[in-house]
C-alpha positions as CSV (number, residue, x, y, z in Angstrom):
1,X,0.0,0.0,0.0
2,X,2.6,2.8,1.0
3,X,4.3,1.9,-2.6
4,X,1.3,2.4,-4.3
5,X,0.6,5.9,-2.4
6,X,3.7,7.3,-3.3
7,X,3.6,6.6,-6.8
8,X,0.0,8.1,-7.1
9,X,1.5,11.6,-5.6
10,X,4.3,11.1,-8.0
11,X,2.2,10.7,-10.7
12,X,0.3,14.1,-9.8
13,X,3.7,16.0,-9.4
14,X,5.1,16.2,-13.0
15,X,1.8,17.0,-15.0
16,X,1.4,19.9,-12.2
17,X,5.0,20.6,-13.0
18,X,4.3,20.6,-16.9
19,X,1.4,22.6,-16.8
20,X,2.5,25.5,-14.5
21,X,5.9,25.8,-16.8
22,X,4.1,28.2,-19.0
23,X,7.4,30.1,-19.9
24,X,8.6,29.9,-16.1
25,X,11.0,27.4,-14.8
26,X,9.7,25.1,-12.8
27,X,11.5,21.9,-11.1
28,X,9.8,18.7,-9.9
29,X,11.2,15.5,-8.4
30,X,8.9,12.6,-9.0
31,X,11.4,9.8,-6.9
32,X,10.8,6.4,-7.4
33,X,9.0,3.3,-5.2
34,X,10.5,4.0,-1.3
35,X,10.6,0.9,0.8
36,X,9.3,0.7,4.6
37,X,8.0,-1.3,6.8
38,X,4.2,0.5,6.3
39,X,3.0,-3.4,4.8
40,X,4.6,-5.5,7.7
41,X,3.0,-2.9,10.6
42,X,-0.1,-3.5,8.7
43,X,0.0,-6.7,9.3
44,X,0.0,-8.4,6.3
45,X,2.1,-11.4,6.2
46,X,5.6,-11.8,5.3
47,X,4.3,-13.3,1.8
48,X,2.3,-11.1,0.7
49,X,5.0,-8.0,1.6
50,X,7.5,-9.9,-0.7
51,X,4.8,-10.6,-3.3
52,X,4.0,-7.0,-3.3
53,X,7.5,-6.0,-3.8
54,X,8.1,-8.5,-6.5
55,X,5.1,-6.9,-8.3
56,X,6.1,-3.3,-7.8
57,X,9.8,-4.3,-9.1
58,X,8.4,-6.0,-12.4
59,X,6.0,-2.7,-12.7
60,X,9.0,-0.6,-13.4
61,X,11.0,-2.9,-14.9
């Protein structure tokens, strides 16, 4: 979950960027998936953390 939160603000942050560059520089960092330990204090199990990983790391791939 905390992978997929931070790649929906990313997602927001560079059209935002785009559009407000209307002949003014603008800079925007979109950074990439950032690993914690939000899934395992969820509670999900050890599997599905891994699994979620896995998937994230093919995504981008």
């Amino acid at each position: 979950m905390d992978v997929l939160v931070n790649n929906a603000g990313a997602t927001k942050v560079m059209p935002l960027a785009q559009t407000t560059a209307d002949g003014i520089r603008v800079n925007a960092l979109a950074p990439g998936p950032t690993e914690s330990q939000a899934l395992a204090a969820a509670g999900l199990p050890e599997t599905t953390v891994e699994q979620a990983k896995q998937d994230e790391a093919d995504r981008i791939s």
